[in-house]
N, C-alpha and C positions, 0 to 999 in steps of 0.2 A: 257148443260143438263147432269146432273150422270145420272149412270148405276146403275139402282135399283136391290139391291136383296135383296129378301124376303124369310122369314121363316115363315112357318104358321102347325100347327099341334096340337095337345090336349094338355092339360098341363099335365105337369108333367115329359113327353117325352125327355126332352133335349133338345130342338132347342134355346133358351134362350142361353145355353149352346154353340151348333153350332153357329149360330151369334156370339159371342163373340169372337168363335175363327177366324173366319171370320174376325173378325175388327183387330184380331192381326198377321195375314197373311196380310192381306193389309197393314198395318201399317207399319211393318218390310219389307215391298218388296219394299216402295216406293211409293204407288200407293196410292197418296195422294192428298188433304185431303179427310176426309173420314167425312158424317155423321153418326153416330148412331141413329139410332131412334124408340125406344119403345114406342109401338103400342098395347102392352097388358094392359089393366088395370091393370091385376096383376103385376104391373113391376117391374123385378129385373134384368136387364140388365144393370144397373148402377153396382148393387153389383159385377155383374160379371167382371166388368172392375176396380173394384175397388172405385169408387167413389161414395160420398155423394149425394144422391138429395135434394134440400132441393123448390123447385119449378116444376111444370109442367105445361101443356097447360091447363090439367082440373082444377088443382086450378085456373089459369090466369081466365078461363072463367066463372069459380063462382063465384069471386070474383068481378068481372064486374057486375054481375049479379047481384048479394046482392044489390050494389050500383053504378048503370049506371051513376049519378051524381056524385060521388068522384070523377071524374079526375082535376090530380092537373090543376092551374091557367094557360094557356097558349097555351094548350096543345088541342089536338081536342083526338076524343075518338080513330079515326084510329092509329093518332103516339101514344097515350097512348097503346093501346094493343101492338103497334111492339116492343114499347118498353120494356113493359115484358117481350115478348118472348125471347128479346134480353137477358135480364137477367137472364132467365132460362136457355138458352144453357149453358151446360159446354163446355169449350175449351178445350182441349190442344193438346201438338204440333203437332201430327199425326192426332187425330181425333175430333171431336167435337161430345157431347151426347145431344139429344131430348126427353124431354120423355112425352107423350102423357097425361098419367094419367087416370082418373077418367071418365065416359060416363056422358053426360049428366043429369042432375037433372027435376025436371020439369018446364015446362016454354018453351016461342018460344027465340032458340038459336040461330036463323036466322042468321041475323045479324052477331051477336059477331063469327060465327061459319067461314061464307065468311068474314068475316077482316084476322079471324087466318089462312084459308085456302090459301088467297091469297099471304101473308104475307109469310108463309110457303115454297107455293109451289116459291117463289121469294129466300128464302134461299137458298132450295134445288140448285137451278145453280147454285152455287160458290162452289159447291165440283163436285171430280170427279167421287164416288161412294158414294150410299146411302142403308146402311145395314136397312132394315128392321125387327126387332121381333113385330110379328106380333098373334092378336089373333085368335081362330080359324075358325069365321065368317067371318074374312076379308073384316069387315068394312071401319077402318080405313086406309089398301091398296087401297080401290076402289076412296076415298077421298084424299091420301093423297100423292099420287104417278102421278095426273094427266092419269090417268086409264092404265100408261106405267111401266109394270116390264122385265123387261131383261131377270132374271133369279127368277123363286120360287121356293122353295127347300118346298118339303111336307116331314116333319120331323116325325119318328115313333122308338119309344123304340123296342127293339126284343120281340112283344108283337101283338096278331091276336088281343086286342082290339084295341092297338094303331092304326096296321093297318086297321081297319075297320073303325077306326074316317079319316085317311088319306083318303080313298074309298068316305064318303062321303064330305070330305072338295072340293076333286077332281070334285063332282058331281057337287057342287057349282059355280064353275068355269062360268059355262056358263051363269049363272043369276046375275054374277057382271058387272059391265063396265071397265072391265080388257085386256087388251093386251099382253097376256102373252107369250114371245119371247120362253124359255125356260122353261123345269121343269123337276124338277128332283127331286128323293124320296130320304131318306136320312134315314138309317137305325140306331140307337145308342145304345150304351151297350149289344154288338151281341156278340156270342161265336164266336170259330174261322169256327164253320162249321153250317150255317143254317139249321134249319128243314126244310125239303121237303112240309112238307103243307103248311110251311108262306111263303116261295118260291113262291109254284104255287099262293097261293093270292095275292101276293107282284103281279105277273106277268098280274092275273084276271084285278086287276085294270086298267092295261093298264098305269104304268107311269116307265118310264125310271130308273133304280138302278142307281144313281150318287153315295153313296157311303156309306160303311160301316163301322162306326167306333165302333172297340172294348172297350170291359169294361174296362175303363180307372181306377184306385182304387186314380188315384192324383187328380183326381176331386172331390171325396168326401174328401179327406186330404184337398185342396186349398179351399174347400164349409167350412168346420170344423177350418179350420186356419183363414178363412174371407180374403184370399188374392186373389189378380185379377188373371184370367186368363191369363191373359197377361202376366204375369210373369213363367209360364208353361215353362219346357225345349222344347228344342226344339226335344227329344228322346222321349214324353212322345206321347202314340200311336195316343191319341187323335188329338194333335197336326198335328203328322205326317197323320194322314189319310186325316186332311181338309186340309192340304196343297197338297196334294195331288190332291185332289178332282178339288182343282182351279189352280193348273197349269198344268196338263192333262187332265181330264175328262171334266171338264167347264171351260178352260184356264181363266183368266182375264186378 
């Protein structure tokens, strides 16, 4: 079974961002393999690692949709859906990427929805960790993790809306079918000294500081060059703060 960790917070905030470095601390440490798996409709968690997508689960399941009778000659409709998923994963050597895609269109997705899910959650055990980018509903977590996360990291720019979106994504918590071992807040693009008011709110909410990473300016350089994260030095603060974060504060 992996050890699921999730990212979940407003867009715009970074944790796309965190994840990715996430996938490249585990990656470099060993602690392999690794799924990726974006879980945002908006998804660019590929960009961040560097690679093309050219498939996901949502197109797989429209595409079903459109025409439940295309599957080729031989084949029953369960091995035809496993086997697009198959071809939607990207591989390579450290990690493998998932990407979720597109929500639902209209129609009953029954069906086509427990093939991908079962299918899925049958992936997921052959890796040893499963990175989550995740959206701020927390949909797709509650479906697609088997209602088990290890760790969720509630991700907020140095920003009282961001953390007020964090406040209630927290509140959410209890109306999912979630198991949530740990959690930790996860602060981004912060000066080197917090303001006293986002402080005490940070603290109001009641969720644990896991970690604060400063404004990193190579991120918008690596975002403007279109180059993976992953290729980030290893002096760059961003870097250094989430490596941090998982071999001290939330060891892995």
């Amino acid at each position: 079974m992996s050890k699921v960790i999730a990212f979940a917070g407003k867009g715009g905030v970074g944790k796309t961002t965190v994840a990715a470095l996430v996938v490249r601390y585990l990656s470099q440490a060993g602690k392999t393999p690794v799924l990726a798996v974006d879980a945002d409709p908006n998804s660019n968690l590929g960009e961040t690692l560097g690679l093309e997508v050219t498939a996901t689960i949502g197109d797989i399941r429209e595409t079903y949709m459109k025409d439940p009778q295309g599957i080729p000659s031989g084949m029953d409709k369960i091995n035809y859906l496993e086997t697009l998923v198959e071809q939607a994963l990207i591989e390579k050597p450290a990690f493998d990427l998932l990407v979720m895609g597109r929500q639902e269109g209209q129609g009953c997705y029954c069906m086509v929805n427990n093939i991908l899910n079962k299918f899925t959650d049958k992936l997921t055990n052959s890796y040893k960790y499963m990175v989550v980018d995740n959206e701020a509903g927390m949909e797709h977590l509650s479906r697609r993790t088997s209602g088990k996360v290890d760790v969720l990291f509630l991700v907020t720019d140095y920003s009282l809306r961001g953390l007020r979106a964090v406040g209630r994504i927290h509140g959410m918590l209890e109306g999912l079918n979630l198991d949530v071992k740990q959690l930790g807040l996860i602060v981004t693009r912060a000066p080197e000294k917090l303001n006293a008011a986002f402080l005490s709110e940070a603290e109001a909410i009641g969720i644990p500081l896991a970690a604060i990473i400063p404004d990193d300016p190579a991120l918008l350089e690596f975002d403007m060059e279109k180059r993976s994260l992953l290729e980030l030095p290893d002096t760059s603060p961003s870097v250094m703060a989430v490596n941090t974060l998982l071999t001290t504060t939330v060891p892995l």
